[in-house]
N, C-alpha and C positions, 0 to 999 in steps of 0.2 A: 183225255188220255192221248187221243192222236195227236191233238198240239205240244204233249211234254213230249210221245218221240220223234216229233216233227224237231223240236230243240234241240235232243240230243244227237241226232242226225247231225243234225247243222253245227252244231260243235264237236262232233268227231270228224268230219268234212273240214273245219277251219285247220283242226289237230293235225291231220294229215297234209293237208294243202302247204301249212305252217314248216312242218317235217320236212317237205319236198325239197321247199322255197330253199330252209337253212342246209340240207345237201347240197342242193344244185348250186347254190350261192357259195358253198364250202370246200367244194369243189375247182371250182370258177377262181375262188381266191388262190386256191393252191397251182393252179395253172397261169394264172397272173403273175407272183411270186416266180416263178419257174422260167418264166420266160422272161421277167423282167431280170433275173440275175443271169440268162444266159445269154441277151443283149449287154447287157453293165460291164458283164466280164468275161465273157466268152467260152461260159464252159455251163456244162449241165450242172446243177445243184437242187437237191430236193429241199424244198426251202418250209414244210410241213414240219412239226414236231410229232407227228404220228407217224407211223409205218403206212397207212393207207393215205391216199393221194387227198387228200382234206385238210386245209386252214379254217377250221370253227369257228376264229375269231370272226372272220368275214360273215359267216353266218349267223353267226351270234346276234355280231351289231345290226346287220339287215334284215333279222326278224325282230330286234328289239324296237329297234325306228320305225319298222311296218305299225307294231302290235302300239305301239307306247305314241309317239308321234303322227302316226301316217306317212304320206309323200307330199312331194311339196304343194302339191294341188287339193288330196285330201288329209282328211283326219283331223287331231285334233288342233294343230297347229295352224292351218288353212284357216279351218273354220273359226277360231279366237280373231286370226287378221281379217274376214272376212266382216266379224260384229263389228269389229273397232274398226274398221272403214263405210260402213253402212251406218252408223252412229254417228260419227263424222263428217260423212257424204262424199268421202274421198272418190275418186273414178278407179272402173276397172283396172285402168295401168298402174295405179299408183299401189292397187289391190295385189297385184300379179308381185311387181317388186317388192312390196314389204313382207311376200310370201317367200318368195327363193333367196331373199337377203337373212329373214330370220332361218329359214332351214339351214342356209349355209353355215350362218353363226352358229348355229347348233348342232350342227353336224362336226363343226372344226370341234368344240368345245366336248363330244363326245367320246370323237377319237380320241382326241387327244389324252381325256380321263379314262379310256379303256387301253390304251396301249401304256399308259404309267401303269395301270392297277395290275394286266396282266404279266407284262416287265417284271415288275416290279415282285410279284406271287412266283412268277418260274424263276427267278433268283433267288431267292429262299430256298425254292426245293432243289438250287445246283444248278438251273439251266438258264443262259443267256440263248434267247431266242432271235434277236439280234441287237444290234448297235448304229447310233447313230452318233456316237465320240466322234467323227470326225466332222460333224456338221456345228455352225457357227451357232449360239445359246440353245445347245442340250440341256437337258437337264436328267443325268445316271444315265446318258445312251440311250437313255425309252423312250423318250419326246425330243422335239425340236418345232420349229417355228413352218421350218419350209415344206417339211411332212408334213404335219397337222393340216396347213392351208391346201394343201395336193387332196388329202383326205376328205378336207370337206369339200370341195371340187367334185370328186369322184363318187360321193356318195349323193350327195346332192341329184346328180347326173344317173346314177344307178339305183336310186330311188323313182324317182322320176319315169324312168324308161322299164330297162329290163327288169327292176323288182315289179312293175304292174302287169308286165308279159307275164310272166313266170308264176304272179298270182289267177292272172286269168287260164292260163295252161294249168295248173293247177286243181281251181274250181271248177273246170271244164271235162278233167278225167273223169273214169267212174270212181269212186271209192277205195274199191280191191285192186284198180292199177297202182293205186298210192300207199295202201294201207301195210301191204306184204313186203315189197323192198322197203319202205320208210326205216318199217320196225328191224328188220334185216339188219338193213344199213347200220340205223344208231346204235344199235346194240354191238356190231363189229365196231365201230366207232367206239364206243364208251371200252369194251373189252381191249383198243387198241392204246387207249388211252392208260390206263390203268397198267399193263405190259411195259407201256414206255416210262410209266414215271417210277415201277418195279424195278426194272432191269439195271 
């Protein structure tokens, strides 16, 4: 009995830790976003399609490559390069490269299938979230070559670093630091969500 609520602890702790991650990271995108268009062109732009200061895509995909992949060091992707160099008897270097080359492929290759899919879903329901028409082999404004590779670059790099700060700052709070805003939060989020695709 005490090891099943020793379990469910520890999977409401990964829940909320998880919750934090995809705010703070949702967050982070939309202030990214924000600043990168008020370098590009010189003016403030809220570049969210919510009312509140949040891009969920970024969190989305930075808890899906946490949860689904790992980072480039651990998970499951690591640890597959890891067999097949230790079967092989490759060396640690050649271990390291084959690890941050396949995340990056897979990182370009995710983005780039999450910015078509989501594109491609809020134009249906009426909304261009943005465009990249003026960049050389788009494909509908939602992908391009030169973003994707930016993407997996950046993710790659923010998997790597600040996604494993933010999981240890995380698993490191108590519970009810994470558990009260989390739930707060998403729920303003999801009500903020549903408001914008109403109105």
């Amino acid at each position: 009995m005490n090891t099943q609520k020793q379990t469910t602890t520890k999977i409401r702790r990964s829940i909320f830790a998880a919750s934090f991650v995809f705010l703070a990271v949702s967050y982070l995108g939309w202030v990214y976003e924000t600043l990168l268009c008020a370098v590009c062109y010189g003016a403030f732009s809220d570049r969210g399609f919510l009312t509140l200061p949040f891009c969920p895509i970024y969190g989305g995909v930075v808890c899906g490559l946490g949860l689904f992949v790992g980072t480039p060091t651990e998970g499951n992707l690591a640890e597959g390069i890891g067999r097949l160099c230790r079967r092989y008897g490759w060396s640690d270097g050649v271990a390291r490269a084959l690890r941050y080359t396949g995340y990056y492929l897979l990182c370009v290759l995710l983005a780039t299938a999450v910015e078509l899919i989501v594109g491609l879903l809020f134009q249906r329901l009426g909304y261009v979230l943005w465009s990249y028409a003026s960049e050389p082999y788009n494909f509908k404004g939602f992908v391009c070559p030169s973003v994707s590779i930016c993407w997996g670059f950046l993710l790659t790099v923010g998997m790597r670093y600040p996604y494993t700060w933010l999981m240890r700052l995380a698993n490191a709070a108590p519970r009810k630091t994470l558990a009260v805003p989390s739930v707060l939060l998403l729920t303003a989020m999801l009500a903020d969500f549903i408001f914008c695709i109403l109105r």
